[in-house]
RODRENBA-167767 format. One record per residue (C-alpha): x, y, z; residue number from 1. Coordinates in steps of 0.02 Angstrom, whole numbers. Layout:
# RODRENBA-167767
X:Y:Z:NUM
...
//
This chain:
# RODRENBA-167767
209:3932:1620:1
351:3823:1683:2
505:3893:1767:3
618:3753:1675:4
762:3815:1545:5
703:3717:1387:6
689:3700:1196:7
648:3880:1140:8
686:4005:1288:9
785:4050:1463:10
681:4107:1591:11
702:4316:1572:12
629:4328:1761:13
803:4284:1825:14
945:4338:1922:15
1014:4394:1710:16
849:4546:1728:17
912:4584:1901:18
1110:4635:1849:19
1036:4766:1736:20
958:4866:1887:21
1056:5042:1913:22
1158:4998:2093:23
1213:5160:2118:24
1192:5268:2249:25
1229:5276:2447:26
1135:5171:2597:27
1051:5267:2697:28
1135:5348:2873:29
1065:5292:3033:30
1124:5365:3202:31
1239:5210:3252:32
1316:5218:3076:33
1365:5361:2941:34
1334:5358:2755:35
1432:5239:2658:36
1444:5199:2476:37
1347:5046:2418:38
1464:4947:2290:39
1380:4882:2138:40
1361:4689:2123:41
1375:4650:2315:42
1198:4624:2355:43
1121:4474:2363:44
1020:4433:2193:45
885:4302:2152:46
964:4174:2045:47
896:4035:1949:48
920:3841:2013:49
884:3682:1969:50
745:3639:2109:51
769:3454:2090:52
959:3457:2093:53
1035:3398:2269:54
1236:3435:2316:55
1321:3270:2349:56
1451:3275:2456:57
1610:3202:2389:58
1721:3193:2511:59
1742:3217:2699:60
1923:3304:2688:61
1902:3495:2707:62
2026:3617:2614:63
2143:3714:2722:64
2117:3907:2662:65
2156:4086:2688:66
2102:4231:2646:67
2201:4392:2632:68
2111:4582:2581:69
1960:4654:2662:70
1973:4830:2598:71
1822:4926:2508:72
1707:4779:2451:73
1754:4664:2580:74
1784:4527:2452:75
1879:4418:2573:76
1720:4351:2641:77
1594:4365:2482:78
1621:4192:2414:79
1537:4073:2541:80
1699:3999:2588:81
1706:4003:2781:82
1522:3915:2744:83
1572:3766:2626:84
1568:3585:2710:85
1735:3559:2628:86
1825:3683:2693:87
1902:3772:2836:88
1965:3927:2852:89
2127:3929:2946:90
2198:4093:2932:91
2179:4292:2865:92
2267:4425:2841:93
2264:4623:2798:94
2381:4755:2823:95
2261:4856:2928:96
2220:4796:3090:97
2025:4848:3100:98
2022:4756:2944:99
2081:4609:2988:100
1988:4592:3122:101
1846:4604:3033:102
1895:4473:2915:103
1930:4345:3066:104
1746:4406:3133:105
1668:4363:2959:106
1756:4216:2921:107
1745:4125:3105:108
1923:4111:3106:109
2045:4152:3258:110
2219:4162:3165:111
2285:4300:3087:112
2431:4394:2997:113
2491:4551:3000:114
2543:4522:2818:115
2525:4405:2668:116
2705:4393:2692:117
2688:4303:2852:118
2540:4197:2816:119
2628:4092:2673:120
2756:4041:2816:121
2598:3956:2898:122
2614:3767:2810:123
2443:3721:2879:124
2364:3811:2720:125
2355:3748:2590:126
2276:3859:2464:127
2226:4060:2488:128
2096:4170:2415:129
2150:4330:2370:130
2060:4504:2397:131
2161:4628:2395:132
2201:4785:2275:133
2185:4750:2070:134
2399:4796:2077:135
2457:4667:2180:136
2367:4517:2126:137
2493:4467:2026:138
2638:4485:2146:139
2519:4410:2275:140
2485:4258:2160:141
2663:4201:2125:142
2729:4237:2305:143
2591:4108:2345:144
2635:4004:2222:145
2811:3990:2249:146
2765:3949:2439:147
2684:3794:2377:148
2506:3852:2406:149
2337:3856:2260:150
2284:4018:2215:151
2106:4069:2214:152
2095:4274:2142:153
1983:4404:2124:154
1978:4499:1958:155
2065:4553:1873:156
2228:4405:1856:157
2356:4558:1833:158
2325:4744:1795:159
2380:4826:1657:160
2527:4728:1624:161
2578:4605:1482:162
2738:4556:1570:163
2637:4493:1728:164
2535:4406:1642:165
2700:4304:1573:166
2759:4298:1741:167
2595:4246:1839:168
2549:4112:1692:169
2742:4048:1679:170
2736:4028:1905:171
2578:3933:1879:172
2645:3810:1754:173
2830:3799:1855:174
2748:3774:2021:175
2627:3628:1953:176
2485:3707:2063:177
2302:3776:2035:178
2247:3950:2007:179
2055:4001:1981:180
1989:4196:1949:181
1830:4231:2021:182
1740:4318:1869:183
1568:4348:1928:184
1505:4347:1754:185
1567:4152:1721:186
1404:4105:1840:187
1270:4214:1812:188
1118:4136:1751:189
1140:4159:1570:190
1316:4136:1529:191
1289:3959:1630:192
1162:3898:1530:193
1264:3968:1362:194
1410:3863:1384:195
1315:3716:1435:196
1215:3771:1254:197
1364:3815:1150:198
1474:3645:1225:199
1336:3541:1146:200
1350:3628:983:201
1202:3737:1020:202
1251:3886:934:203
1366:3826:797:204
1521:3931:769:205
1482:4085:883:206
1478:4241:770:207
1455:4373:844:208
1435:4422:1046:209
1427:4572:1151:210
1479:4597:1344:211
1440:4775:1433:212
1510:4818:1598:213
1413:4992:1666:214
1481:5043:1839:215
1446:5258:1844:216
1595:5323:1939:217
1693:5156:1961:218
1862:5261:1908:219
1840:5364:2059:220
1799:5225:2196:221
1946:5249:2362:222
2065:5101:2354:223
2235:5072:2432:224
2348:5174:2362:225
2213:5255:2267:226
2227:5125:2128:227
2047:5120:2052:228
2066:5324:2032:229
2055:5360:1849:230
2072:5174:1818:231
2060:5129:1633:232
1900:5032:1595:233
1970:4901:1483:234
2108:4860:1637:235
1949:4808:1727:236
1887:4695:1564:237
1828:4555:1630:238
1659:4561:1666:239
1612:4589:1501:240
1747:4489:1405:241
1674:4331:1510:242
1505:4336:1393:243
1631:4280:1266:244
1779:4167:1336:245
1673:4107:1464:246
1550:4052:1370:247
1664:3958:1223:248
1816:3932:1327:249
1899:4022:1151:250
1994:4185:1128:251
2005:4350:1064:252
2157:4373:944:253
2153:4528:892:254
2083:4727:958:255
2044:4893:895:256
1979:4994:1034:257
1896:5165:1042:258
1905:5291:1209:259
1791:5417:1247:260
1890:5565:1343:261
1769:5591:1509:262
1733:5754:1583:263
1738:5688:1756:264
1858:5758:1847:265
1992:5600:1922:266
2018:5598:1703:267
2008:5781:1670:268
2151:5823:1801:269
2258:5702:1786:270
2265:5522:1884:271
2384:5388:1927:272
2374:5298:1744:273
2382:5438:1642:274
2207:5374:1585:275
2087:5512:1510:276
1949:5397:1444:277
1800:5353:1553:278
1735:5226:1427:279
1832:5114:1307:280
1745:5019:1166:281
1823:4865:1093:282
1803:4787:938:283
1874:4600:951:284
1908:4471:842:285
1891:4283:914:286
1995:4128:872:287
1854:4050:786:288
1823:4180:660:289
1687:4286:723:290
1705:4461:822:291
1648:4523:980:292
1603:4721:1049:293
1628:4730:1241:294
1635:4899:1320:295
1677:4945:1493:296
1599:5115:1549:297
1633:5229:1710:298
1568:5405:1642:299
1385:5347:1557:300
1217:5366:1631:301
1076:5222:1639:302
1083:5064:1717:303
1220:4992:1789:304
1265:4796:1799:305
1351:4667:1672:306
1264:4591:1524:307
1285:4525:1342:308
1202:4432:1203:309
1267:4299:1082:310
1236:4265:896:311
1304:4098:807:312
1268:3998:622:313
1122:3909:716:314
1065:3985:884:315
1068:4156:976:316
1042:4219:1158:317
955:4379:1204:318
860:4343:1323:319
791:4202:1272:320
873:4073:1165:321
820:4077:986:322
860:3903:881:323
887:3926:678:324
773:3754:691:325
661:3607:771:326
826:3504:753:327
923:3625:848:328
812:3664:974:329
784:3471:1013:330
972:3452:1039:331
946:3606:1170:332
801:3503:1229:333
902:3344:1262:334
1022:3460:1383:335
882:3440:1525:336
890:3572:1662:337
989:3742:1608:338
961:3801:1774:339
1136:3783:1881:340
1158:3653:1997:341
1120:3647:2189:342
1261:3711:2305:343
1317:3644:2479:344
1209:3664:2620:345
1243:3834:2728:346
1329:3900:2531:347
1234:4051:2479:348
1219:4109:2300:349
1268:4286:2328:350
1295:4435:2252:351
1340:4480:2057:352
1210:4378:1987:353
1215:4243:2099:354
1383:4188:2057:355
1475:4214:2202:356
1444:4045:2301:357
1478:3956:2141:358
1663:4039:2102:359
1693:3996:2291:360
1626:3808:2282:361
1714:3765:2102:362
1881:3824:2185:363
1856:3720:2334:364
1803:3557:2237:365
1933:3593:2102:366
2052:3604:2235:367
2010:3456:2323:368
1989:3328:2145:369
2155:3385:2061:370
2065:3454:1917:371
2083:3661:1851:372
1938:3779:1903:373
1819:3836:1771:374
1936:4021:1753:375
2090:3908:1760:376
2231:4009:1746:377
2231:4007:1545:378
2042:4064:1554:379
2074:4211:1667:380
2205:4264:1570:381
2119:4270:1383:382
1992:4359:1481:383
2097:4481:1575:384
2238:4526:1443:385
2117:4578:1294:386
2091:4730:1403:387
2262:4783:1421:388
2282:4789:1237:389
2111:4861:1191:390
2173:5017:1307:391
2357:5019:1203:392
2243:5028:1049:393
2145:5161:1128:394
2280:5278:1161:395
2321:5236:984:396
2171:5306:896:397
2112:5137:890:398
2249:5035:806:399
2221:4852:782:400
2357:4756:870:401
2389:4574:897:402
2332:4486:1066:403
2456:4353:1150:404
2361:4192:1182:405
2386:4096:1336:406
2326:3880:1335:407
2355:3734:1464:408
//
């Protein structure tokens, strides 16, 4: 049977089957080095490419960066940037000196900061990846910003707060500059090849899709300042939201959202965010009609990962991609390769599907044409704010309120 993403099906042995493997767990001691938690997503997972696609360079300028954050997952070096031929990292930064150094180590880089603070000062950089905790990405974003510096962010774009996201969309827009969110979920496998599908009219109007984020204990995970510590699910949305906007590059407009009270104990005795659900449901409806069910989950049992499935008028994704007929699935047909494209030489794939070389690589080459990443800062937003309201609605009893709606 051939590997290539045609006319009636993915490929189901693919980087998509490997996300829904249970990650949980602890690696194993050995006598140099103690037990220590082993954080779903980070390792390395196959992922499907095009075989006969080669990266062309584009240019030979490389892209001043730095990175700041390299707490728990060690994000600050996950994204292949130290490795890309277009880029250079200049400088990095964490509050915690061990840390840092660790970061320089991992990222072949001899400067560093004591503090983000004191690495915007540095005007050799000229954009910075941020890694640090889910609270101050917004604060860290606009300070960046304002210093005359692109953005690059993990997820999510701001936590729990409507009026950041107003403040971190209205800096990007003053400022003139780029911003990109690394959702994992925008490059695995399947969601690739369903915007490629759904772009070229594929699916029709999209009616219906799901996104499920399954992390067991991810509300009781150390952080700084203990921030992930009864963390609401839907204030970590985007994972699951992404099998929707980042497949249609549309919105969710309105939420009713259901919470199921955990009996773990960081929501039974109380926690930061005054948070008792371990799971949060949400029912969506989507700018173009249709409605969407994405659920984040800390407190249920079975595998863990990030997946989702898509219905529209005239295709649907489950798996495999199922056309309503031959005329459709010809015009899927005429797409070529759904496979995703070839990255730079010395760029590895990574973990969460194989997306993490790709978030890393679109940044750079965003960066470096003048064009917005693929979760430009309107995307990351529509896919980060649906979650703060779906929690309001959960501690509602599942009101439906209004979503605010953010566009370039």
């Amino acid at each position: 049977m051939s590997n290539r993403l045609s006319r009636r099906s993915f490929l189901t042995n693919t980087a998509f089957g490997a996300t829904l493997a249970s990650f949980g767990g602890a690696l194993a001691a050995t006598p140099d080095e103690p037990a220590k938690p082993k954080i779903q997503g980070f390792d390395e997972t196959d992922t499907d490419v095009d075989p006969n696609a080669e990266w062309k360079p584009f240019t030979d300028k490389k892209l001043r960066v730095g990175i700041v954050g390299f707490g728990l997952c060690q994000f600050g070096a996950q994204f292949g940037l130290q490795d890309h031929p277009n880029a250079e990292i200049v400088a990095v930064s964490d509050l915690f000196p061990e840390r840092r150094d660790g970061l320089a180590k991992a990222c072949r880089c001899e400067k560093t900061y004591e503090s983000l603070e004191e690495m915007i000062k540095d005007d050799s950089i000229e954009a910075i990846f941020i890694a640090t905790d889910a609270p101050s990405h917004c604060d860290h974003a606009c300070k960046i910003l304002k210093s005359g510096k692109h953005v690059a962010s993990a997820v999510p774009a701001v936590f729990g707060s409507l009026e950041d996201a107003d403040r971190l969309f209205e800096t990007v827009k003053e400022t003139g500059l780029l911003y990109g969110m690394f959702e994992t979920s925008c490059f695995h496998d399947d969601v690739y090849a369903a915007r490629k599908i759904y772009k070229a009219g594929g699916f029709g109007q999209m009616v219906y899709t799901e996104g499920e984020y399954y992390h067991y204990g991810a509300g009781n995970l150390p952080g700084y300042k203990d921030w992930r510590i009864g963390l609401p699910p839907q204030w970590y949305p985007t994972h699951s939201n992404a099998y929707y906007t980042c497949v249609t590059g549309n919105t969710f407009t309105r939420v009713s959202c259901v919470g199921h009270v955990s009996k773990l104990p960081e929501f039974q005795n109380g926690n930061p965010h005054k948070n008792p659900f371990g799971t949060e449901t949400a029912l969506f409806t989507t700018s173009e009609g249709g409605s969407s069910r994405m659920i984040v989950s800390w407190d249920t049992a079975g595998w863990g990962g990030e997946t989702g499935r898509m219905r529209g008028e005239i295709g649907a994704f489950n798996g495999a991609y199922s056309a309503l007929n031959d005329e459709t699935a010809k015009l899927v047909e005429g797409l070529g390769d759904l496979r995703k494209p070839a990255l730079p030489p010395g760029v590895n794939a990574g973990g969460h599907g194989g997306s993490h070389g790709y978030l890393g690589s679109n940044f750079i080459e965003s960066v470096l044409k003048g064009k917005a990443p693929i979760v430009n800062i309107a995307v990351a937003l529509n896919t980060t704010v649906p979650g703060i309201v779906a929690h309001l609605s959960a501690l509602k009893d599942g009101e439906s309120m209004a979503i605010p709606q953010y566009s370039l």
